[in-house]
N, C-alpha and C positions, 0 to 999 in steps of 0.2 A: 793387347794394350788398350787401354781404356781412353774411349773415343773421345773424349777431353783432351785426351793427353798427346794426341796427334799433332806431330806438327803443320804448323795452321798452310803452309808453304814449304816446298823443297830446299832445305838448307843449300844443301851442293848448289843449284842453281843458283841462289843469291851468292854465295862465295864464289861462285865464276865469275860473275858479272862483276860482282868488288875487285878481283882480282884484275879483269878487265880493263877497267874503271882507273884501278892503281895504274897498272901500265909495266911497273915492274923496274922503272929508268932510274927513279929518284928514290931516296929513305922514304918511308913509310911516317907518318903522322896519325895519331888515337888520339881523340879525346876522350879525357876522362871526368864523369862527373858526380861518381857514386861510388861503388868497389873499385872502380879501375883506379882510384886517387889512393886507396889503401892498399890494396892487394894487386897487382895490376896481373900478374903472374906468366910476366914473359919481361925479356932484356931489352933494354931500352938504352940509348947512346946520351941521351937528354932529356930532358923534362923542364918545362918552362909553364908557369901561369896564363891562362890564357882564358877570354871572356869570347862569349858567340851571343850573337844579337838572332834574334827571334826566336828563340827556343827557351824551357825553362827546366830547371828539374824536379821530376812531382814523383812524390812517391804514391802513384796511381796506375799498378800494373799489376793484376794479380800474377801471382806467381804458385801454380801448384806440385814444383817438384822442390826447385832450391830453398823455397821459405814458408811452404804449405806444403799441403796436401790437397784430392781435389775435393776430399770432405771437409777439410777445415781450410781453404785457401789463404798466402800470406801475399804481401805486398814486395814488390822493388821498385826501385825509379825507374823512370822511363825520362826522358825530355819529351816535353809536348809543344808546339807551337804558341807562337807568345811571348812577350818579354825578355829577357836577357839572360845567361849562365855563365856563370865562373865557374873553373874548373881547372885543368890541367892537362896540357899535351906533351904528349910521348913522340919522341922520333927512333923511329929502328931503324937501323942500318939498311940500305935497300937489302944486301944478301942474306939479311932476315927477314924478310915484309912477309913473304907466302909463309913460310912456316910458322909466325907470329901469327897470322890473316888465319889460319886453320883451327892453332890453340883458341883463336879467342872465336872463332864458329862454336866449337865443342861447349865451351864457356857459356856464350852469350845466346847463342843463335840455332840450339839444339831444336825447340821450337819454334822458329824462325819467327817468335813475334815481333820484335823489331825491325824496322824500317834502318837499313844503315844511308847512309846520306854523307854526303860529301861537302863539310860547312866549314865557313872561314871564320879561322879562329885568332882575334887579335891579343899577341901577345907583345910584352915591352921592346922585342928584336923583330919586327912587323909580322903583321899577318902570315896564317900559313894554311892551307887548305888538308882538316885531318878528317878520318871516318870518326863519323859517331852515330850512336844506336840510339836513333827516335823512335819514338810509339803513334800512331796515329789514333786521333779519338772513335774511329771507326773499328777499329777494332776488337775483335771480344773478349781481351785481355784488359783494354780500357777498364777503370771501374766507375768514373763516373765519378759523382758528388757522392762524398764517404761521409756520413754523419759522425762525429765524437766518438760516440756510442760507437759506433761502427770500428773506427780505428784502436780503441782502448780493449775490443774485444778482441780484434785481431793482433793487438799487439800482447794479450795474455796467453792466445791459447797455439797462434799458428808457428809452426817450427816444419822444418824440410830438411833434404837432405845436409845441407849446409850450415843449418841453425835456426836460429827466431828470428822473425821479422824483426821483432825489436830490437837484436842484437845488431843486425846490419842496419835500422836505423840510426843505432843509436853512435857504429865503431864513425860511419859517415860523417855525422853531425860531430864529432871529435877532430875525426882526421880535420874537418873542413875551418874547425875554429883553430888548429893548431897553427893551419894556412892563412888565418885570416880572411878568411870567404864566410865570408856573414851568410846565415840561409834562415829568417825568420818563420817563413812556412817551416819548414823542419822542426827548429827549436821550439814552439808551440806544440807541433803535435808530440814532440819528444813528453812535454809537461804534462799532454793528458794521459800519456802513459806512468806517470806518476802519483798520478792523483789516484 
C-alpha cells in the first residue's frame, strides 16, 4: 500500500474507545453534516434538525481514495473548530449502535482521519449528545487555505472511488437547501465551479 495511503491511526482502537465512550445503555445519536444528511447508509429510528456550537463544516480535507486519488487528491468536509453547524441527527436504536458504530468505521474512519467527538447537539426536542467526525487543523489531511484556482481545479479533474469532488459538493449543497440549512461558504465555492 502506498505510504500515503496508511491509516494515519489504528481504526479498531478508535472504534473501541467510541464504543466505550457509547456505553452501549441508551440509542445511539450521529451527527450528520455532509453525506451522512444524504446518504447516511445505515437505519435510523429518527432524525431531527439539529445545530452544534463550535464547530463549522468546511470542505477542507483532502481525500485520496473516495474523491481523489493520491496523484490527483479530492476534497470532503470535515467540521473544524469555530463557529456554529446545522445539520441533522440520527438516533438508532441502542440494539443497533455497534453494528451501525462498525458500518460507519468502514465508511468514514478507514483512514482514521477524523477525530470523532462527542458534541451536544441542540435540536427543537432539547439537546442531545451524538458522535460526529471532526478533523483537527493539525492534521495532514487538513488542507489549509485553498486558493479559487485551487478549488476549481480540483473540482474539474479529482474523482475516487465514489465519484467527483464536485459531485459530493455539489449532492450536499442540494440536500442542504432542500432542508433549509443555508451554507454560504459552500454555495460560493459551488459557483466557482461554474464559472
Amino acid at each position: 500500500m502506498n505510504e500515503v495511503l496508511k491509516p494515519l491511526r489504528d481504526p479498531a482502537l478508535l472504534l473501541d474507545k467510541t464504543l466505550r465512550e457509547w456505553g452501549g445503555h441508551e440509542d445511539l445519536w450521529i451527527f450528520g453534516y455532509a453525506s451522512l444528511i444524504w446518504k447516511p447508509d445505515f437505519e435510523f429510528a429518527e432524525r431531527r434538525p439539529a445545530k452544534v456550537h463550535g464547530w463549522h463544516r468546511a470542505l477542507k480535507m483532502w481525500s485520496r481514495i473516495n474523491r481523489g486519488t493520491p496523484e490527483r487528491p479530492g476534497l470532503v468536509f470535515g467540521m473544524l473548530s469555530g463557529g456554529s453547524c446545522h445539520g441533522m441527527v440520527f438516533r438508532v436504536a441502542r440494539q443497533d449502535g455497534r453494528e451501525t458504530l462498525e458500518r460507519l468505521w468502514t465508511r468514514e474512519m478507514a483512514m482514521a482521519v477524523y477525530d470523532p467527538r462527542w458534541l451536544t447537539c441542540h435540536t427543537t426536542h432539547g439537546p442531545v449528545t451524538a458522535l460526529a467526525f471532526t478533523l483537527s487543523r493539525k492534521s495532514p489531511n487538513h488542507t489549509g487555505v485553498l486558493s479559487e484556482d485551487e478549488y476549481r481545479r480540483i473540482f474539474s479533474e479529482a474523482t475516487g472511488i465514489y465519484g467527483t469532488t464536485l459531485d459530493y459538493a455539489h449532492r450536499t449543497l442540494e440536500e442542504l437547501k432542500r432542508l433549509n440549512i443555508p451554507d454560504r461558504t459552500l454555495e460560493r465555492l459551488m459557483k466557482l465551479a461554474k464559472r
